[in-house]
LOGU-502885 format. One record per residue (C-alpha): y, x, z. Coordinates in nm, 4 decimals. Example, Ala and Ser with C-alpha at 12.3 -4.5 7.8 and 13.67 -1.06 7.14 Angstrom:
2
<<-0.4500,1.2300,0.7800>>;
<<-0.1060,1.3670,0.7140>>;
This chain:
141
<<-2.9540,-3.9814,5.1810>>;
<<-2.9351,-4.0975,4.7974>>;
<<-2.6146,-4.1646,4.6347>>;
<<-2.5709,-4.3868,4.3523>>;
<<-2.4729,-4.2389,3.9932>>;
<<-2.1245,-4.4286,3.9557>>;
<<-2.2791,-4.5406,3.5626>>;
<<-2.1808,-4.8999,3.5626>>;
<<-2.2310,-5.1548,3.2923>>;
<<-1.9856,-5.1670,2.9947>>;
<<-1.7830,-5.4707,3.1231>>;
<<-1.6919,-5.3126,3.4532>>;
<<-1.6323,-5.0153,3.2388>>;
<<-1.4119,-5.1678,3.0030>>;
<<-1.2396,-5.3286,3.3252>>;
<<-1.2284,-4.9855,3.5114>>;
<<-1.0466,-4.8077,3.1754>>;
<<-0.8001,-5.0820,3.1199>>;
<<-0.6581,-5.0387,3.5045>>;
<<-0.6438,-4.6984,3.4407>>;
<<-0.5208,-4.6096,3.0995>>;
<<-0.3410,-4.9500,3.0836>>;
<<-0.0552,-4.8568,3.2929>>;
<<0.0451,-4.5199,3.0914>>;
<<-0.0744,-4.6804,2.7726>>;
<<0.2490,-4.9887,2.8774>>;
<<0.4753,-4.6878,2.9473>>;
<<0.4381,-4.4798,2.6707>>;
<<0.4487,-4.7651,2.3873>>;
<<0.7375,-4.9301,2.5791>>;
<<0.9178,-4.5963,2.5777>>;
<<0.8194,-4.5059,2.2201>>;
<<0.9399,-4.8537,2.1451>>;
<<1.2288,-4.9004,2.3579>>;
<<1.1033,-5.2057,2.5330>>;
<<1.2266,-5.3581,2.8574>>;
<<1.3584,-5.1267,3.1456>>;
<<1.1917,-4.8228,3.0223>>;
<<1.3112,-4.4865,3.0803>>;
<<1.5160,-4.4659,2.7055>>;
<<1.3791,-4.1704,2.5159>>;
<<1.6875,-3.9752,2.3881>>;
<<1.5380,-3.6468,2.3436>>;
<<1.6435,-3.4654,2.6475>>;
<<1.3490,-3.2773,2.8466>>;
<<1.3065,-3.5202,3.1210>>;
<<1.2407,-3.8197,2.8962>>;
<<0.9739,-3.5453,2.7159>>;
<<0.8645,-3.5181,3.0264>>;
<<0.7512,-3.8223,3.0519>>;
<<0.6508,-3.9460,2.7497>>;
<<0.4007,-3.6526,2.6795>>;
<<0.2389,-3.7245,2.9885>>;
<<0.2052,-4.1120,2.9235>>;
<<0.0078,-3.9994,2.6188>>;
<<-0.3076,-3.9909,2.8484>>;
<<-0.2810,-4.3807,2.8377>>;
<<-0.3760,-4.4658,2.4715>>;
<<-0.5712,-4.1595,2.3802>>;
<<-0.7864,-4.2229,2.6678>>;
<<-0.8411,-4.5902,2.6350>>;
<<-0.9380,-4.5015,2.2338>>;
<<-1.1648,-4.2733,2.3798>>;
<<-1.3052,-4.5285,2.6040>>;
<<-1.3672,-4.8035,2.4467>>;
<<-1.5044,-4.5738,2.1751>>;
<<-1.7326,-4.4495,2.3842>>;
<<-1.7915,-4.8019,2.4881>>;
<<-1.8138,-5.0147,2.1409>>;
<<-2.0286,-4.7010,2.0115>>;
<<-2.2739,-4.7479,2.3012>>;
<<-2.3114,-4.3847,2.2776>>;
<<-2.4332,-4.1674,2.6326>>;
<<-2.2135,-3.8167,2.5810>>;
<<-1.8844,-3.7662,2.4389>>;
<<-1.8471,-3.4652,2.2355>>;
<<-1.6878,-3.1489,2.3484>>;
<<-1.3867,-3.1434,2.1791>>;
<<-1.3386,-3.5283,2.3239>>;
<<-1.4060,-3.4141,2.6583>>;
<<-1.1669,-3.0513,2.6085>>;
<<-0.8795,-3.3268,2.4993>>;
<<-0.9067,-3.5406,2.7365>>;
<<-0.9005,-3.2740,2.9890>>;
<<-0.5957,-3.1205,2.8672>>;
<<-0.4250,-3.3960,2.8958>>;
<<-0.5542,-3.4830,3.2638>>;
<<-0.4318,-3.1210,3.3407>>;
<<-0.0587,-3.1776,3.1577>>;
<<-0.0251,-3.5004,3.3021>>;
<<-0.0997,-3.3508,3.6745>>;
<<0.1537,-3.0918,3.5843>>;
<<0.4076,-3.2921,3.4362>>;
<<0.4440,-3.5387,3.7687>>;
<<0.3912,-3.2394,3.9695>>;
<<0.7419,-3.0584,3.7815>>;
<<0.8915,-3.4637,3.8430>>;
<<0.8415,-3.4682,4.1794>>;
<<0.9799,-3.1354,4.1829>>;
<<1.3304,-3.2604,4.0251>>;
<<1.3495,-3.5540,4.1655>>;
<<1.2926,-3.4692,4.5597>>;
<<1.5379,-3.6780,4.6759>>;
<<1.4063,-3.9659,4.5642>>;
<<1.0573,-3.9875,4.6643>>;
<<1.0200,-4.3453,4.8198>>;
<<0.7456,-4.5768,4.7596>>;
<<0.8443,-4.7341,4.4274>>;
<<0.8534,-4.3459,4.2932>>;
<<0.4580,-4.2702,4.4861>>;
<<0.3475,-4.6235,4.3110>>;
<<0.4884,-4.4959,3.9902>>;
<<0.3182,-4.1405,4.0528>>;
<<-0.0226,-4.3210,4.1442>>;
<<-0.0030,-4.6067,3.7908>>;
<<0.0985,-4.3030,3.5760>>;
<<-0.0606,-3.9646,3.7196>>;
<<-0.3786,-4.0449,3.9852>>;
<<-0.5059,-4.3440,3.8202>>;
<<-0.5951,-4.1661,3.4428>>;
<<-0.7473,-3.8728,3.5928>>;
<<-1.0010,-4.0445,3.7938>>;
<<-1.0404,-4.2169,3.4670>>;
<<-1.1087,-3.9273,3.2718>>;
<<-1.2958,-3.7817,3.5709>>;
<<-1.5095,-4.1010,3.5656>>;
<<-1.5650,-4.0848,3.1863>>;
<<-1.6989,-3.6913,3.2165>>;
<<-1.9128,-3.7632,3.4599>>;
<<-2.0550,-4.0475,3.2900>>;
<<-2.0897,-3.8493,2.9724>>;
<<-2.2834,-3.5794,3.1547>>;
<<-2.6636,-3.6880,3.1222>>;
<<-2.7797,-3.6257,3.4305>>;
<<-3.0277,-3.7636,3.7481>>;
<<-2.9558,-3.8583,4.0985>>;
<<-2.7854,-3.6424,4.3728>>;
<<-2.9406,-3.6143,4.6909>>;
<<-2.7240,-3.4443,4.9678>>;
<<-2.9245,-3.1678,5.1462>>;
<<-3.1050,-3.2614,5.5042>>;
């Protein structure tokens, strides 16, 4: 059995990043900002919390389209070590939310965990693999 590559053309790129960056990109800027019903960032650890793991949103998209304008086939290492990073703080940061906040885990909270958390890794998942040069998998018979 062959599998495809998951390298798709720049506008369904460009499409792919902006669902998931987007949402943490709106978050952080509206909290940075103070705009609409955002959680208000006064300083205390919770709203740190957050806000340091919404920065995944507009680092990555810079990255992306970046990476997308530039036409360019690998991202560097240190790209790749940053974005990482902050794939890794922003699993840990929800992870330590959901840990405070048990109580309160209904669907709006798992919707808000899946915009802000799941979506951005398998962006920056999708953007390492896509920087990796490499050739088709085939599954062993």
């Amino acid at each position: 059995m062959t599998l495809g590559n998951l390298r798709v053309s720049p506008a369904v790129l460009t499409v792919e990043m902006l669902l998931c960056f987007g949402f943490p990109c709106f978050a952080f800027f509206g909290m940075l900002f103070q705009i609409g019903n955002f959680i208000p960032f006064n300083y205390s650890l919770l709203s740190m919390i957050i806000f340091t793991s919404c920065l995944i949103g507009p680092v990555g998209l810079a990255f992306a389209f970046r990476f997308i304008a530039l036409k360019r086939n690998v991202l560097g290492k240190s790209v790749l070590a940053v974005l990482g990073v902050l794939a890794t703080w922003t699993l840990i940061a929800h992870s330590i939310l959901i840990w405070i906040d048990t109580n309160r885990l209904d669907f709006s909270a798992w919707s808000g965990i899946f915009l802000l958390a799941v979506l951005p890794i398998l962006g920056v998942a999708h953007l390492i693999y896509i920087s990796n040069p490499g050739e088709r998998m085939e599954l062993p018979a």
